[in-house]
N, C-alpha and C positions, 0 to 999 in steps of 0.2 A: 306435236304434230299440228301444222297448221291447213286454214283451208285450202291455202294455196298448191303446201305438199297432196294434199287429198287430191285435189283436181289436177294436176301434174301425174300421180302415178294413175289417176283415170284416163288421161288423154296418152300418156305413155304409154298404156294398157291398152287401149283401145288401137292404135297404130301397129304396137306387135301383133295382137289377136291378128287385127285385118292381115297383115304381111303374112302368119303364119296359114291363113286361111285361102292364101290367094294361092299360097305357097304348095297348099295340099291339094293334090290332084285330085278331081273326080267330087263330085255332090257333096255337100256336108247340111245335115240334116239338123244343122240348130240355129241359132236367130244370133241377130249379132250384139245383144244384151250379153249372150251367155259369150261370145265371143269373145266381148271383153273382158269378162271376166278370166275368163282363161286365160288373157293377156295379161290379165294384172297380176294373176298368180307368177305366171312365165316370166314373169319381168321380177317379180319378187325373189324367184326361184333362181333368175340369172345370176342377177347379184349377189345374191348370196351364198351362191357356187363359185364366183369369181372371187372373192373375196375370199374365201375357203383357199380354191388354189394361189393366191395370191398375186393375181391379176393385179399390177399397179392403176390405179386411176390415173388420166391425162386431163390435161386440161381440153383436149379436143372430144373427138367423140372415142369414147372403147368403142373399138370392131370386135376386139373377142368377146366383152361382155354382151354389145347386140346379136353375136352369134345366138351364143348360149341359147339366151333370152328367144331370140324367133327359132328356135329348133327344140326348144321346149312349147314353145306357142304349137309349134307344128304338130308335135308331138299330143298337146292337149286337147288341139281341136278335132287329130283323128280321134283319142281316148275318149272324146265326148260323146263326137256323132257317131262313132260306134255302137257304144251304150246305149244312147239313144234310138238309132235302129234297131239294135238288140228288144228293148225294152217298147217299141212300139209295132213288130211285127207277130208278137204274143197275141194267140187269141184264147180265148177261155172257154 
């Protein structure tokens, strides 16, 4: 793994999170560090669903692996700011 992959699956990550984020309707109540992160998971996740079912690689862009990938983002970033609401309207 080099640095170049490192910072490719962050800017990767960082581009699905946002789509997935823009994607989910109504407030989301976390920061867009954690955004990416979610994206990078999402994007991790894609691929290796796609790969699983055995989605051919092209030389162009996969549309069904960027599916995946932003509908798992979408997915992460309600799972997030859910919790996060969950776990911040607690009072003691």
């Amino acid at each position: 793994m080099t640095i170049q992959s490192i910072l490719g699956a962050i800017v990767i990550g960082a581009v699905i999170g946002a789509v997935g984020r823009l994607l989910l309707p109504g407030r989301q109540a976390i920061g867009w560090i954690l955004t990416v992160v979610v994206g990078i998971v999402a994007a991790l996740l894609g691929t290796l669903i796609a790969q699983v079912l055995g989605v051919e690689t092209t030389p162009g862009i996969d549309w069904i692996e960027l599916v995946m990938q932003v509908v798992l983002a979408i997915v992460g970033v309600g799972l997030v700011a859910g919790l996060r609401r969950g776990s911040g309207s607690r009072s003691i």
